[in-house]
C-alpha positions as CSV (number, residue, x, y, z in Angstrom):
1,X,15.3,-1.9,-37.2
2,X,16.4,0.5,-40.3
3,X,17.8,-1.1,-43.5
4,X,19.6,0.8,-45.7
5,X,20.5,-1.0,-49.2
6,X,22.5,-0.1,-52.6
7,X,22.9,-1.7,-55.6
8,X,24.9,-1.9,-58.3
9,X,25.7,-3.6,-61.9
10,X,29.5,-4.8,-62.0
11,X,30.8,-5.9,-65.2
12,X,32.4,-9.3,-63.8
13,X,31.1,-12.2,-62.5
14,X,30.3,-13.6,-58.9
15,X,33.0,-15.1,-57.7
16,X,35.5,-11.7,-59.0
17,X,32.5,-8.9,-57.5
18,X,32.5,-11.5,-54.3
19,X,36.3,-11.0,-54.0
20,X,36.6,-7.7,-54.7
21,X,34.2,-6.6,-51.7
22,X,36.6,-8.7,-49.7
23,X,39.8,-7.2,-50.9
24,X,41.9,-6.1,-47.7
25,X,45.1,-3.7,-47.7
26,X,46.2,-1.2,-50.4
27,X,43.5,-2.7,-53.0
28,X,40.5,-2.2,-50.7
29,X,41.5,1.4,-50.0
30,X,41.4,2.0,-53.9
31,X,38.0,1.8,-54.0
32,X,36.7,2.0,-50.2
33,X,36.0,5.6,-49.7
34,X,34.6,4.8,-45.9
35,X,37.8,3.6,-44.5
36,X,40.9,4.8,-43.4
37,X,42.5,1.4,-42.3
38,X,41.2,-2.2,-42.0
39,X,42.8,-5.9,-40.8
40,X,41.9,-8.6,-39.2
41,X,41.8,-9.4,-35.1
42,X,44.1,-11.8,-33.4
43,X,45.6,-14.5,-35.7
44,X,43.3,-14.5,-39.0
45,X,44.8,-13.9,-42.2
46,X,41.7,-14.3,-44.1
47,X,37.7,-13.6,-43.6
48,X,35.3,-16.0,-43.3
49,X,32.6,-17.3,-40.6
50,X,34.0,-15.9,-37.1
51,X,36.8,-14.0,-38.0
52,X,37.0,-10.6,-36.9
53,X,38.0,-7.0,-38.2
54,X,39.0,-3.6,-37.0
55,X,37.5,-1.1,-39.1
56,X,38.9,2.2,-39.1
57,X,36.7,5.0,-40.6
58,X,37.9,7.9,-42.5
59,X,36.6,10.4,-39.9
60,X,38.7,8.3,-36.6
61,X,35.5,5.9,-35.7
62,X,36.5,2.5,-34.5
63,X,34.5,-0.8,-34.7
64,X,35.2,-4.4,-34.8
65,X,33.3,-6.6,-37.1
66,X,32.9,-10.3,-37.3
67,X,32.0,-12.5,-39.8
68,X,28.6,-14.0,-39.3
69,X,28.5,-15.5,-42.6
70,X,30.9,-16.1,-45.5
71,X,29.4,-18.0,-48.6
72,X,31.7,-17.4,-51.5
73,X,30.8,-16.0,-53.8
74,X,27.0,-15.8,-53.1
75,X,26.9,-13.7,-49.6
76,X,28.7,-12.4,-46.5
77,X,27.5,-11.1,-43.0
78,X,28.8,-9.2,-40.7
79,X,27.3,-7.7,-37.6
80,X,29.6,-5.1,-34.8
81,X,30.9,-6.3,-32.0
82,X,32.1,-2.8,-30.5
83,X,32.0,0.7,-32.3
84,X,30.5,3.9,-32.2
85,X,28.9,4.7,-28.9
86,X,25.6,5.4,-30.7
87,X,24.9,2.2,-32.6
88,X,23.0,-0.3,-30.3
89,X,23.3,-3.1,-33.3
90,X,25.1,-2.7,-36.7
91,X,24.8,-5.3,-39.1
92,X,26.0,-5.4,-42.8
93,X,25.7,-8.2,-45.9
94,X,26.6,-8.2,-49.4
95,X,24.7,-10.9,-51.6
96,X,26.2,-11.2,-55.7
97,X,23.6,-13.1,-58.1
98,X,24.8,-13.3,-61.7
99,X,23.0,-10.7,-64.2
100,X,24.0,-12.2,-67.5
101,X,27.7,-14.1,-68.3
102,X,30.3,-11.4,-66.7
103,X,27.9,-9.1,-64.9
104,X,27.0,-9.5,-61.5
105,X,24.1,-7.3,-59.8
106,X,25.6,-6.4,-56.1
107,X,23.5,-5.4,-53.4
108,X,25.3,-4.0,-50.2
109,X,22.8,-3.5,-46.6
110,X,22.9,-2.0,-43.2
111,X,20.6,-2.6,-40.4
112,X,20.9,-0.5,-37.4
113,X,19.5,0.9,-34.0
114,X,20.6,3.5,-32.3
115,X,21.2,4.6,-28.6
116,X,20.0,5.8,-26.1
117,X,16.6,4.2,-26.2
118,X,14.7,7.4,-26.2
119,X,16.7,9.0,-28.8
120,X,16.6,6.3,-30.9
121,X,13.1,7.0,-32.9
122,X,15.1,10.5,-34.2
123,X,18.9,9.3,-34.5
124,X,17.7,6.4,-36.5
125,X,15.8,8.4,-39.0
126,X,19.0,10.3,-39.5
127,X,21.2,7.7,-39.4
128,X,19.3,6.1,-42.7
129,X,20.0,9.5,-44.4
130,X,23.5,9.6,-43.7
131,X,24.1,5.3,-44.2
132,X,22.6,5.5,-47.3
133,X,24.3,8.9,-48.4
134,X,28.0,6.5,-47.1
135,X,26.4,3.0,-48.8
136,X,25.7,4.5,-51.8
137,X,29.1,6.1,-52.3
138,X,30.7,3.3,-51.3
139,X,28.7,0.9,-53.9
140,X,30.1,3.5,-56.4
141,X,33.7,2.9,-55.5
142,X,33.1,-0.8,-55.3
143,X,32.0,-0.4,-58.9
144,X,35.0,1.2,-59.9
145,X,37.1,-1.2,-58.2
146,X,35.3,-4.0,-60.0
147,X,37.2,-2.0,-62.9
148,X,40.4,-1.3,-61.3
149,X,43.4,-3.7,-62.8
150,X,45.2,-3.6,-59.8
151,X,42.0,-4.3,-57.4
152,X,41.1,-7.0,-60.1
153,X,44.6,-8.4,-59.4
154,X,44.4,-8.2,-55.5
155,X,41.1,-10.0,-56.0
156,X,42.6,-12.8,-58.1
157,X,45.3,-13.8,-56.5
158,X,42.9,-14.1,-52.9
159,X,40.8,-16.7,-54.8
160,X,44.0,-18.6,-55.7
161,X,44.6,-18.4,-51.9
162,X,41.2,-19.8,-51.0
């Protein structure tokens, strides 16, 4: 199974970096350059262990998500429960560990196969171009959301919540 990972250096701590990659709405489309809309399925209001997502990509692609894991503000899970025709298995999992006081090293991974069986070998060779190519960019704008008053703010108030 491919593995695609990023990482990044934020310059807040855990529990803010762990909410920010959680941000939903307006605030996570300041700094989510994959998606075009996101919110959760059925009655949830917010994530955690179960819960699922419909993911809306820039480019049209659907895919529902659930939460296989929710540990603030160490780690989160996820694996698809329906997308793109050509992902037999998506999976994807943040995991925040403090760097020094304020700083938080992220590190955002995908694991994937890919369908049909025989065309997996190729499709999942470039597949792990093109998810690392989307994972890195979108570590960068996770970065500058960890930056972003208004993200910060979003980020805030759904720890208050918690």
């Amino acid at each position: 199974m491919p593995v695609v990972e990023s990482k990044v250096l934020v310059p807040v701590s855990p529990d803010i970096a762990f909410a920010v990659s959680q941000t939903t709405g307006e605030a996570r489309l300041r700094w989510d350059p994959f998606i075009r809309r996101q919110r959760f399925v059925g009655d949830a209001t917010d994530p955690g262990t179960g819960v699922q997502t419909l993911t809306v990509h820039r480019l049209g692609f659907r895919m529902i998500s659930e939460y296989v894991s929710y540990r603030p503000p160490s780690t989160v899970g996820m694996k698809m429960v329906t997308g793109p025709w050509f992902f037999a298995k998506l999976g994807a999992g943040w995991r925040f560990t403090e760097d020094t006081p304020g700083r938080t090293i992220a590190v955002w991974r995908y694991n994937f196969t890919c369908r049909p069986r025989w065309l997996a070998p190729l499709a999942e060779r470039i597949g792990s171009v093109i998810l690392q190519r989307d994972i890195d960019r979108r570590i960068r704008g996770f970065a500058r959301g960890c930056t972003d008053p208004v993200v910060l703010d979003a980020a805030r108030a759904s720890r208050e919540t918690d």
